[in-house]
N, C-alpha and C positions, 0 to 999 in steps of 0.2 A: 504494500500500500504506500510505502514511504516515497518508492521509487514514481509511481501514477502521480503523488501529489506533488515531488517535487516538478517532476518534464511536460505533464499534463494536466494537472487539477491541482491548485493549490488550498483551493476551500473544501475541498473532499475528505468527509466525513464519516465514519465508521457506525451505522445505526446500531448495530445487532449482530451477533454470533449466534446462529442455529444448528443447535446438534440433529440431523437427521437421519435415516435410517439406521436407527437406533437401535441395538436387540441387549437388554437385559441379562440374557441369560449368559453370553461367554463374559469372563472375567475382564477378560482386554478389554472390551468395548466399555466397560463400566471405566475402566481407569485413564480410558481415553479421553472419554468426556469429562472425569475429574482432572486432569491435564490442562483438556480447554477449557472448564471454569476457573482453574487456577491461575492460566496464561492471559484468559481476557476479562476475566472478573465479573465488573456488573453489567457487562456488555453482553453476556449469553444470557439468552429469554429462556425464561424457567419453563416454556413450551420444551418438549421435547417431541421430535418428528419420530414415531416408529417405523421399522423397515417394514413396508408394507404391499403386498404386489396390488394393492385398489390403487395405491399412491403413485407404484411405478406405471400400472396403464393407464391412470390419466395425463398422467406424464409425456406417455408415447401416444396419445390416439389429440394431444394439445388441448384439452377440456381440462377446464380446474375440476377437484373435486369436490367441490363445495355442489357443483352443479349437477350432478349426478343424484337422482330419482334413488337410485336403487342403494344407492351409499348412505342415506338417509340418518342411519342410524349408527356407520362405521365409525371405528376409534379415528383413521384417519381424518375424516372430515370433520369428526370434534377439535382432533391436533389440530388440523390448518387454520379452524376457526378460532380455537385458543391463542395460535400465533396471530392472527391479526388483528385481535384483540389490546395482545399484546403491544404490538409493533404498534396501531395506532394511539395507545395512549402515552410509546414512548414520543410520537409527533407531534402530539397534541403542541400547540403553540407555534410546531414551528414553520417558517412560512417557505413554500417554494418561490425559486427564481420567476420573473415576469415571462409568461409564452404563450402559445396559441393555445386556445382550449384543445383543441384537438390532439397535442402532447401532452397531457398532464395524464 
């Protein structure tokens, strides 16, 4: 990031660290993610994305899955909605740059 902000962006800004496909059960991945809470502190959302194959085909077929009928009731589409939950009340306040409607 350091390198984008010096050559390319120098207002560029780190919202968010999201842990995702996430699996509980091997040991590694538990200490991985304690790693990256450790390394980026209160910048990783207490969301946590599970590995999920509803996640990866909405993924591959380019539909969110928020928007999915039959998902309705999936851990994932809880995640995604818990992350943008999250993620919007960490924006709250703040303001984007001036641009066309049609890019925001």
């Amino acid at each position: 990031m350091a390198k984008v902000k010096k050559t390319l962006n120098p207002a560029l800004t780190l919202s968010g660290v999201i842990i995702n496909s996430f699996e509980s059960i091997p040991v590694i991945t538990r200490q991985i993610g304690e790693e990256i809470r450790e390394g980026f502190g209160s910048k990783v959302f207490s969301t946590v994305l599970s590995k999920s194959i509803k996640l990866e085909e909405s993924i591959a077929s380019k539909t969110g899955v928020i928007f999915h009928k039959r998902l309705d009731k999936s851990r994932a589409k809880q995640e995604v909605c818990a992350l943008g939950v999250e993620l919007l009340a960490r924006l709250d306040g703040v303001k984007c740059e001036e641009a066309p409607h049609d890019q925001r």
